[in-house]
Backbone as JSON, one array per atom type, in Angstrom:
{
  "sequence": "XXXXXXXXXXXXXXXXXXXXXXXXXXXXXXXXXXXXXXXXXXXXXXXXXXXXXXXXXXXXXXXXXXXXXXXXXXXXXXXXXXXXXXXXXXXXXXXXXXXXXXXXXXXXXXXXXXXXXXXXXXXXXXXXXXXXXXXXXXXXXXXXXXXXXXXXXXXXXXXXXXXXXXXXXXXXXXXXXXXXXXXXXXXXXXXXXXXXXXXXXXXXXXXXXXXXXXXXXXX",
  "N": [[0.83, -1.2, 0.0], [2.05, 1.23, 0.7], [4.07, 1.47, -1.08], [2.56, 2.04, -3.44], [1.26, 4.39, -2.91], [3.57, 5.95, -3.29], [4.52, 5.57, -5.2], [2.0, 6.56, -7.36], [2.32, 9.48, -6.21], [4.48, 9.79, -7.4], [3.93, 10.12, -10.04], [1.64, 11.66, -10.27], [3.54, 14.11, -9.7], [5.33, 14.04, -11.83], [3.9, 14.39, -14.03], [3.03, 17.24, -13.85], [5.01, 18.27, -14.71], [7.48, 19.67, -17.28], [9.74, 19.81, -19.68], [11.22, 22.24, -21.99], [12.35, 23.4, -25.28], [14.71, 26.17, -25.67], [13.87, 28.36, -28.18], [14.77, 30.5, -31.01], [13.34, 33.27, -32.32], [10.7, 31.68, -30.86], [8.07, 30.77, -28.86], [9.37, 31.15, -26.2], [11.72, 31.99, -26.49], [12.17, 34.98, -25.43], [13.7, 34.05, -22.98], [16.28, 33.53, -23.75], [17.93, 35.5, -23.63], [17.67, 36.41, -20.99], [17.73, 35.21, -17.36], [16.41, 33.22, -14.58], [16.58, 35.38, -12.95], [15.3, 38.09, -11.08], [15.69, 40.31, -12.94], [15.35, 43.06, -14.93], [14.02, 42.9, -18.47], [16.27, 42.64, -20.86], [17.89, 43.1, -24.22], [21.01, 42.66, -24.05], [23.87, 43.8, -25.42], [26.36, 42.16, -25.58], [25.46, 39.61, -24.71], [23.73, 39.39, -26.91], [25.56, 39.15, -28.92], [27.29, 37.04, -28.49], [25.02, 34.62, -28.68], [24.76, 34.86, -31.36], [27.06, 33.4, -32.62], [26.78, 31.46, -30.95], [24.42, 29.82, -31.09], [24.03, 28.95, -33.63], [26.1, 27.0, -33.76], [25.63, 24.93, -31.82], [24.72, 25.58, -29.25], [22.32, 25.12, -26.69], [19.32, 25.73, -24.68], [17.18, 25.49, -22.1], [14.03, 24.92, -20.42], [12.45, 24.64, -17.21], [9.04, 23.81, -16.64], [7.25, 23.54, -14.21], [3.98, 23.12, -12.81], [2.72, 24.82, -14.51], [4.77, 26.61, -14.28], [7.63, 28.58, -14.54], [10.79, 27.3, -13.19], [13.12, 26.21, -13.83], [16.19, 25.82, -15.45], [18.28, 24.91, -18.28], [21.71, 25.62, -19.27], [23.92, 25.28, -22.27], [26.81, 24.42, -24.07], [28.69, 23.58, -26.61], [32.34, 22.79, -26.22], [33.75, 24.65, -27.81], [32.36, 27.16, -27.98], [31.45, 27.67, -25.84], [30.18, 29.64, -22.65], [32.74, 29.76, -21.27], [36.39, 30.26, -20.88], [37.33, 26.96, -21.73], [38.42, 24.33, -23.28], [38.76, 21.37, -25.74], [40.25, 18.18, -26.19], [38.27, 16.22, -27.08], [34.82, 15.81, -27.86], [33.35, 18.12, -26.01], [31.18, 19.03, -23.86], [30.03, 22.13, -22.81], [28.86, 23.16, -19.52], [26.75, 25.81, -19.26], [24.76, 27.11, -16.88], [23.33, 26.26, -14.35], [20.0, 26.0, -13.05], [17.76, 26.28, -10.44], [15.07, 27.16, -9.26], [14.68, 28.06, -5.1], [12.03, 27.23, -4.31], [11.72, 25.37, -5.5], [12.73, 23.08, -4.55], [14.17, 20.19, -3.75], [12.79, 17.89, -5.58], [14.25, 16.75, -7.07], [15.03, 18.48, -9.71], [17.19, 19.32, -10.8], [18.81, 17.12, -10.99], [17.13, 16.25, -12.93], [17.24, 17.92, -15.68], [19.66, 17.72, -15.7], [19.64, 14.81, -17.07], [17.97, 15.52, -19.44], [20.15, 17.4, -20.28], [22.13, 15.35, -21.17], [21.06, 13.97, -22.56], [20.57, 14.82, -25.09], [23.28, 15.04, -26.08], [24.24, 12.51, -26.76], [26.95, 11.87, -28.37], [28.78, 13.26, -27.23], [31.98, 13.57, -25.02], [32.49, 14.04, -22.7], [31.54, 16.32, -20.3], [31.91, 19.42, -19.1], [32.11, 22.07, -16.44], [32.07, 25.51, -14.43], [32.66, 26.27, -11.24], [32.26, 27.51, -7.61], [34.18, 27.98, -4.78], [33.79, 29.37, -1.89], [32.57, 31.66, -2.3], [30.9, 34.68, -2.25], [28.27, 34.47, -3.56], [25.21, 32.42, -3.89], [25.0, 31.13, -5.86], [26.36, 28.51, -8.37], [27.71, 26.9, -6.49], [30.32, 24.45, -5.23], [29.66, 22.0, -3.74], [27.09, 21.92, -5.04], [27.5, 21.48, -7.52], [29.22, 19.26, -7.32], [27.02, 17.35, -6.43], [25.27, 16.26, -8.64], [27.16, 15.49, -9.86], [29.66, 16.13, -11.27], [32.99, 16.29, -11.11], [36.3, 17.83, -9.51], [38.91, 19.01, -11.48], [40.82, 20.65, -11.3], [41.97, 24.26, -10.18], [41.89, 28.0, -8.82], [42.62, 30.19, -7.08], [41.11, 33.19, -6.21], [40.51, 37.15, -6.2], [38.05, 39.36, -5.81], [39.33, 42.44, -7.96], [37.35, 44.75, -7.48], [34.89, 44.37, -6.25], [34.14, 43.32, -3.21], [36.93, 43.12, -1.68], [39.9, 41.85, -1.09], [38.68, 39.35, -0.3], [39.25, 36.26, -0.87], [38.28, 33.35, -2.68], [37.67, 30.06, -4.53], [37.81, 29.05, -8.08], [36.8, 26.8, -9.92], [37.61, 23.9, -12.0], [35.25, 21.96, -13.24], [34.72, 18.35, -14.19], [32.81, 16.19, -15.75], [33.25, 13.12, -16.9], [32.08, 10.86, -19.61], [32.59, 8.3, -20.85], [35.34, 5.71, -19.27], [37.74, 6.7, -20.79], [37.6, 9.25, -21.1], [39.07, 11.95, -22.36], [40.46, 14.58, -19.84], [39.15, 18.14, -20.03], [40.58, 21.26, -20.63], [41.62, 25.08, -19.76], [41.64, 27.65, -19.66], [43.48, 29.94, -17.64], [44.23, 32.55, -17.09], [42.89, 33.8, -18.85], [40.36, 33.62, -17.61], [40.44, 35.1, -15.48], [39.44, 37.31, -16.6], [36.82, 37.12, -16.06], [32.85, 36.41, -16.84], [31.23, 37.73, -20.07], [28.75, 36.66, -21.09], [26.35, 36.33, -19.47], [24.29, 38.23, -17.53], [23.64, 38.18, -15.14], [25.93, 36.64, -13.61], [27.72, 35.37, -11.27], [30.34, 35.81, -11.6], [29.95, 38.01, -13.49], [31.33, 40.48, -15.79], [31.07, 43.91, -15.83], [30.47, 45.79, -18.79], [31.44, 47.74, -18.95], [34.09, 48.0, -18.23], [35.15, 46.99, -19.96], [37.5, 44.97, -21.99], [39.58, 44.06, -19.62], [41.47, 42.7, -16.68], [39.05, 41.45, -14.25], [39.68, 40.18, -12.15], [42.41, 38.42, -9.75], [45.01, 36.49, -8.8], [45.14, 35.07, -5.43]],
  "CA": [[0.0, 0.0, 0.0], [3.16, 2.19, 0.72], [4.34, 2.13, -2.38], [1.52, 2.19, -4.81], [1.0, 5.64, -2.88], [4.42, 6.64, -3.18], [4.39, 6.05, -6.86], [1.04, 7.46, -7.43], [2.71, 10.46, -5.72], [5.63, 10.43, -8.52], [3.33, 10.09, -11.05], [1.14, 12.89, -10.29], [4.53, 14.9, -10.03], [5.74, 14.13, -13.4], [2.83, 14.67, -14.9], [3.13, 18.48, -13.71], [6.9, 18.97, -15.06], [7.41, 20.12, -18.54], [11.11, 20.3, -19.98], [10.71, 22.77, -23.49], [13.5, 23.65, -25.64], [14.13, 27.4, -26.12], [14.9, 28.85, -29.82], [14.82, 32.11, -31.45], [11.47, 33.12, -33.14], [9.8, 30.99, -30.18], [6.98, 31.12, -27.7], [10.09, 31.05, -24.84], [12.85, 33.44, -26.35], [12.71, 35.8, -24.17], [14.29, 33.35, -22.29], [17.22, 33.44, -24.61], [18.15, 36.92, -23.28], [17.02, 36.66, -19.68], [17.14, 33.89, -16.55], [15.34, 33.26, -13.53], [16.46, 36.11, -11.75], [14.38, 39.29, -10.84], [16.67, 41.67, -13.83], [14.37, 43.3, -15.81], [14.43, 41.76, -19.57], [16.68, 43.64, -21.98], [18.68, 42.43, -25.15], [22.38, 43.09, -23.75], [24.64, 43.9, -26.91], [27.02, 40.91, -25.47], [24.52, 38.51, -24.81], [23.37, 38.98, -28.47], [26.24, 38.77, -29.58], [27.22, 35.59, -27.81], [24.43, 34.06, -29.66], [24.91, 35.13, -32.51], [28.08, 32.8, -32.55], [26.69, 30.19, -30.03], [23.39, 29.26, -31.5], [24.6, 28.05, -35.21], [27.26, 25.97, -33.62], [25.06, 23.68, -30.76], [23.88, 25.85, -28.35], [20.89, 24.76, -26.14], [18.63, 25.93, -23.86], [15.79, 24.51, -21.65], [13.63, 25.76, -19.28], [11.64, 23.73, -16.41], [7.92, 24.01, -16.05], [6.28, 22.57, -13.15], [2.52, 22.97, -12.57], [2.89, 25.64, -15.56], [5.75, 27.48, -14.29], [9.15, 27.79, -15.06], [11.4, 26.92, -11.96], [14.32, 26.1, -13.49], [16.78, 26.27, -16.76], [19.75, 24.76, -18.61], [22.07, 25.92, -20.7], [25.24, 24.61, -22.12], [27.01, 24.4, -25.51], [30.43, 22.53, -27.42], [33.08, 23.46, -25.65], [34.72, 25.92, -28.38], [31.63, 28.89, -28.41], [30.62, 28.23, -24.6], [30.76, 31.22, -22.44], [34.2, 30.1, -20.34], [37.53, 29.26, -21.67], [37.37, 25.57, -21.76], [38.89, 23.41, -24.26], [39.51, 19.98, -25.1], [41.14, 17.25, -27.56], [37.53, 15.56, -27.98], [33.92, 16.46, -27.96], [33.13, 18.52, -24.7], [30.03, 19.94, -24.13], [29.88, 22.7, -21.15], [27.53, 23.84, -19.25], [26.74, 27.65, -18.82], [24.41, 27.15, -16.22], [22.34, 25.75, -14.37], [19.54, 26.96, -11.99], [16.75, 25.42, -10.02], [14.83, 28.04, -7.4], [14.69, 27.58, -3.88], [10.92, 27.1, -3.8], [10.56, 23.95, -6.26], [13.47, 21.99, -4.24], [13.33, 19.0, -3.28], [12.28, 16.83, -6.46], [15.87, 16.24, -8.14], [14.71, 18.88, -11.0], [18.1, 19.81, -11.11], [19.44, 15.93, -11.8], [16.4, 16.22, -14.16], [17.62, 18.58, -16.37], [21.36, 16.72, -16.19], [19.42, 14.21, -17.66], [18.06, 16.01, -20.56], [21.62, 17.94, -21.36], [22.72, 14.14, -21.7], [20.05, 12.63, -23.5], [20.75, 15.65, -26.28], [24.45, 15.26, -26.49], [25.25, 11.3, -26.77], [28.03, 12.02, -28.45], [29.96, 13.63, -25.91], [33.0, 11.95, -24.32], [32.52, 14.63, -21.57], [30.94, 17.9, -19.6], [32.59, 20.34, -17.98], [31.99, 23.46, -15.74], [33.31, 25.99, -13.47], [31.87, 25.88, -9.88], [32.78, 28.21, -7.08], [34.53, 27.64, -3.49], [33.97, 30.6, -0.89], [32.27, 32.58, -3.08], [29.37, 35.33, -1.53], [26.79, 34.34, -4.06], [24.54, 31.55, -3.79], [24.98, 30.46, -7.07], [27.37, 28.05, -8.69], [28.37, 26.07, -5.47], [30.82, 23.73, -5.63], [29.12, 20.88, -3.69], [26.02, 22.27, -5.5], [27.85, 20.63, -9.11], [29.36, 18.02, -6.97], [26.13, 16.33, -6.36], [25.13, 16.47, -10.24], [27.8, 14.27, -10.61], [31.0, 16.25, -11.59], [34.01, 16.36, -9.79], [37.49, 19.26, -9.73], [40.45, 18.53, -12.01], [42.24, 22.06, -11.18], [41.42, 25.03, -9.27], [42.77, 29.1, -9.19], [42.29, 30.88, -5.77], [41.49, 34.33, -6.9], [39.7, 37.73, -5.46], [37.42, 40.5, -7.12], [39.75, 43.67, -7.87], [36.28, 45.43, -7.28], [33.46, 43.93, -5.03], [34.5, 42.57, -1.77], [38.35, 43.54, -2.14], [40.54, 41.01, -0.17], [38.0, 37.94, 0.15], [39.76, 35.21, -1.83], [37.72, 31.99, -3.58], [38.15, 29.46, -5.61], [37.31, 28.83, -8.93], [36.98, 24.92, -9.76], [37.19, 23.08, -13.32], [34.81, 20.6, -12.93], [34.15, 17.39, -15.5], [31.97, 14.79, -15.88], [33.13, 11.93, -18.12], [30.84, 9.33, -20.05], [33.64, 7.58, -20.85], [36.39, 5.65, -18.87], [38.86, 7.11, -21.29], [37.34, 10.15, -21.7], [40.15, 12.89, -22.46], [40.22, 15.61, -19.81], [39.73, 19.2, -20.9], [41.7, 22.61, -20.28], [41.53, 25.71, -19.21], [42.69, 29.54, -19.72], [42.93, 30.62, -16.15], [44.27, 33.87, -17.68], [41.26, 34.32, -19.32], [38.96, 33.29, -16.34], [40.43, 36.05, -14.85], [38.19, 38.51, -16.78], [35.08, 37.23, -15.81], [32.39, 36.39, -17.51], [30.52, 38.55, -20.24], [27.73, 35.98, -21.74], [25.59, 36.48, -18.53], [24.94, 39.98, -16.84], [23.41, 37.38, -14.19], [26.62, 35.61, -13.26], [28.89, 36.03, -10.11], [31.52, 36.94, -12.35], [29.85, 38.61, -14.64], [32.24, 41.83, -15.96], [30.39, 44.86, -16.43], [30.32, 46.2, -20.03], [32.39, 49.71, -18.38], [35.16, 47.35, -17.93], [36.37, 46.38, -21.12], [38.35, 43.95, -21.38], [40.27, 44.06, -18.93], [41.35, 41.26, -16.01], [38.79, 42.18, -13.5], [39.58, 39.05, -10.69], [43.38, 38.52, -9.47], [45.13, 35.63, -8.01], [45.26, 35.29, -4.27]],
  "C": [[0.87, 1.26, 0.0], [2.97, 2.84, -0.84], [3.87, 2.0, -3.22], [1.26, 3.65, -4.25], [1.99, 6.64, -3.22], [4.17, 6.8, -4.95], [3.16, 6.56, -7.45], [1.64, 8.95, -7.17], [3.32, 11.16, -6.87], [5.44, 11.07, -9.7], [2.66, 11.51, -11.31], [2.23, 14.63, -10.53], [4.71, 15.29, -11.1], [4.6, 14.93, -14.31], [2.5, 16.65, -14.89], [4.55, 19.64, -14.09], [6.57, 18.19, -16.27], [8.77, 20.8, -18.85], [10.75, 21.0, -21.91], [12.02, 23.31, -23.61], [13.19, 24.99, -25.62], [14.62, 27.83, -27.45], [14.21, 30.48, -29.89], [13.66, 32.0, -32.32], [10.46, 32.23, -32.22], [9.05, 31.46, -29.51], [8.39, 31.51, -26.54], [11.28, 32.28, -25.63], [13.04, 34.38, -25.91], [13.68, 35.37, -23.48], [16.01, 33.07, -22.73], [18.12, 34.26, -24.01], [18.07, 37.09, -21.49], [17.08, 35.09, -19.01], [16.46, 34.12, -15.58], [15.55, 34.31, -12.41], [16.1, 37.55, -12.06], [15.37, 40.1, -11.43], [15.81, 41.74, -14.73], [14.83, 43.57, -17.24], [15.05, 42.89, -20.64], [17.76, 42.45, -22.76], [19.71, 42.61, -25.17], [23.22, 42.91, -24.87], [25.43, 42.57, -26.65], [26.48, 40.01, -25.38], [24.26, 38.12, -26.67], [24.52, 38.19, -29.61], [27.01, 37.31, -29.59], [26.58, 34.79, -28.36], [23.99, 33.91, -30.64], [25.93, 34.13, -33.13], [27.55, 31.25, -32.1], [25.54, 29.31, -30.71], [23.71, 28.09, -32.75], [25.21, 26.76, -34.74], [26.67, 24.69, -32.31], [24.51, 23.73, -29.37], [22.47, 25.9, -27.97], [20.53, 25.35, -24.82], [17.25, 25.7, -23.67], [15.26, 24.8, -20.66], [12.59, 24.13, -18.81], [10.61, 23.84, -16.19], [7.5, 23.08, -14.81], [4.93, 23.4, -12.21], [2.41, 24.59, -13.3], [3.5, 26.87, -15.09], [7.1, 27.41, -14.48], [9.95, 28.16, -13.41], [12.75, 26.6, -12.27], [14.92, 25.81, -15.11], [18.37, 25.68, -16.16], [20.64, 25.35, -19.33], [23.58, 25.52, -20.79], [25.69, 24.53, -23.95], [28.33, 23.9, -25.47], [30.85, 23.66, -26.79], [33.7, 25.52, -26.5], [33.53, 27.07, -28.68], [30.86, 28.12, -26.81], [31.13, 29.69, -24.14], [31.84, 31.16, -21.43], [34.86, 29.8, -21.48], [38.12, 27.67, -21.38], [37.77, 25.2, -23.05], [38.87, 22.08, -24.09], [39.99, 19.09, -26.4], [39.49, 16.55, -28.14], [36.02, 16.04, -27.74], [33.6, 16.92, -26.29], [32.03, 19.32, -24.55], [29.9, 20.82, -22.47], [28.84, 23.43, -21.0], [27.84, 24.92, -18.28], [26.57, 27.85, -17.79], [23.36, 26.06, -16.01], [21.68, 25.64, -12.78], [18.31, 26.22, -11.97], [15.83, 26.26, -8.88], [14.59, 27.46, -6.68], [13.23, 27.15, -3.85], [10.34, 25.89, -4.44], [12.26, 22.87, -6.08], [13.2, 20.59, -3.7], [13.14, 18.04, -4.11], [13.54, 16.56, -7.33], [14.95, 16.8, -9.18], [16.3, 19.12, -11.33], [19.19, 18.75, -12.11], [18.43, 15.67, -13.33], [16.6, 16.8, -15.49], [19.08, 18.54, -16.5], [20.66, 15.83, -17.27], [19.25, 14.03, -18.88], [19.44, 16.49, -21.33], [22.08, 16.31, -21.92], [22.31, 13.64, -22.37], [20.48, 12.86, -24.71], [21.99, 15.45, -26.85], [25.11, 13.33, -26.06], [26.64, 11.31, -27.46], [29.58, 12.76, -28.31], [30.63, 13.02, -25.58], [32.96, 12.95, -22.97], [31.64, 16.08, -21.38], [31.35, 18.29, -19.25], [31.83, 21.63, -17.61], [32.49, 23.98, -15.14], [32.25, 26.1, -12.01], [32.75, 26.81, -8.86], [32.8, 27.88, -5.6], [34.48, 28.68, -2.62], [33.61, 32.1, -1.42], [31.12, 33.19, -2.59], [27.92, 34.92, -2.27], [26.42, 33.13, -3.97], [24.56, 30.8, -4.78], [26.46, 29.5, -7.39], [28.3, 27.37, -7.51], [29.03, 24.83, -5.51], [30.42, 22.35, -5.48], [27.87, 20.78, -4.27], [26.48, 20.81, -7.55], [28.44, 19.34, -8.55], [28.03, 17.04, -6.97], [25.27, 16.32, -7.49], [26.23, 15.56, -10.97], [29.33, 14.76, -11.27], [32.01, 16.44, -10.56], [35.4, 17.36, -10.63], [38.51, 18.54, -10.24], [40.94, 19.64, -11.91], [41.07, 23.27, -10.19], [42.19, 26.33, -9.36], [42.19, 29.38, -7.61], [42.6, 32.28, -6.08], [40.74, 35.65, -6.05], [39.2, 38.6, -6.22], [38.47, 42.16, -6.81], [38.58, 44.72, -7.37], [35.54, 45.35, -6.15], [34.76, 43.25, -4.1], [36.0, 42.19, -1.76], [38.48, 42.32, -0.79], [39.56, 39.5, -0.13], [38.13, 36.83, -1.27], [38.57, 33.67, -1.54], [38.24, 31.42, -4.19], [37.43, 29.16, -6.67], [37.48, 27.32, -9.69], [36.79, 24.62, -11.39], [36.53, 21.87, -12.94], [34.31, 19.38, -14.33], [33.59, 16.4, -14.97], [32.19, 13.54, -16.9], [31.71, 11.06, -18.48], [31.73, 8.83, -20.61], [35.06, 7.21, -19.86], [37.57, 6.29, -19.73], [38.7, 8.08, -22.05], [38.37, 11.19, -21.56], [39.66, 14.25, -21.36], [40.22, 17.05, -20.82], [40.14, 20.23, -19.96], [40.8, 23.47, -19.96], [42.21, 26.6, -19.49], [42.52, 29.82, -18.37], [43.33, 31.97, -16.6], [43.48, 34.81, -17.94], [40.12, 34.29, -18.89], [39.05, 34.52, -15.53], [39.79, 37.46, -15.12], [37.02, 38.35, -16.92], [34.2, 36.57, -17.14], [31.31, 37.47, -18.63], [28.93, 38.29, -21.17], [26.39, 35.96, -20.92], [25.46, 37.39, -17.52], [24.17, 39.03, -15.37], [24.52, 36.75, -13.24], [27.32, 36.19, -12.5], [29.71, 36.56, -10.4], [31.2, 37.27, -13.73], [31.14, 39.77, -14.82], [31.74, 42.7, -16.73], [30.99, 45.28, -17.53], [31.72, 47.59, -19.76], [33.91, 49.08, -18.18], [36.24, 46.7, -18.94], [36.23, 44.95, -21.39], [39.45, 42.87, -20.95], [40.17, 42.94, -17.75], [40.39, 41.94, -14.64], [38.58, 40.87, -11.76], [41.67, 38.84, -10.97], [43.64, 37.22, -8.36], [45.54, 35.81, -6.91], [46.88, 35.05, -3.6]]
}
């Protein structure tokens, strides 16, 4: 009796979660331009331009409905037009982001939407991301991508020339193989050091006024 209620339970779940691709010219593009956090929706010249580049070449994005809302979003593309400097010798697909709000925790949407990036990209020999150690924002936590299943092949310990002067972090390469003899991939830490400019959302984003220039410094 348990568990015919439990799975009844699951069922009814599922049945209220809705993974939709997003494209350009779509019902969801907005979404293209904009994520789940309260920044009111504009077409940022770098963003555009970002996918202007990223789209052609294998970039995806996917948003989460559940009980017809969106709660949570992927996004990720081939290593050589994501938005870090990642590399690698064989197909690598990284992921941009990936965001789940606090209020629809609880149901592994987050492994749910691992699931999808994987389903899309079988011929991957790997994933990578960057993940952050001691970092003030809530986002991008390192045991947050640990339990998603990747784990740290390198690391920089760096601080913001700007915001919160002196308070050193780390910045983590993290991969995921699907292969035992899947080829790690690389890394510009050089070039990590100016932030990111594909997401005016992101901890290290690097404002537009900034160039660009290195705006994080090793500890």
């Amino acid at each position: 009796m348990k568990y015919a209620v439990f799975f009844r339970g699951l069922a009814e779940l599922h049945s209220k979660v809705e993974v939709v691709d997003v494209h350009e010219k779509g019902r969801f593009e907005v979404f293209l331009y904009k994520c789940l956090a309260p920044i009111p929706f504009r077409k940022h010249r770098r963003r555009r331009a970002y996918l202007k580049i990223a789209i052609p070449k294998g970039f995806s994005k996917k948003l989460l409905f559940f009980d017809g809302k969106v709660v949570g979003q992927i996004e990720y593309a081939p290593a050589e037009v994501s938005g870090y400097p990642i590399s690698c010798d064989e197909k690598c697909v990284v992921l941009n982001c990936i965001w789940v709000l606090r209020k629809a925790k609880g149901h592994n949407f987050g492994k749910l939407l691992m699931e999808k990036m994987i389903a899309s990209e079988k011929d991957a020999s790997c994933f990578a991301t960057i993940d952050l150690e001691g970092h003030w924002s809530p986002w991008f936590k390192k045991w947050q991508m640990e339990k998603l299943g990747f784990k740290s092949i390198d690391s920089i310990k760096v601080m913001h020339k700007v915001r919160h002067r002196g308070e050193c972090f780390k910045i983590h390469l993290m991969w995921l193989p699907m292969r035992n003899d899947a080829v790690q991939p690389e890394w510009d830490k050089k070039e990590m050091l100016k932030g990111v400019d594909f997401c005016i959302a992101h901890p290290l984003y690097r404002a537009e006024k900034f160039g660009d220039i290195e705006i994080l410094e090793e500890c």
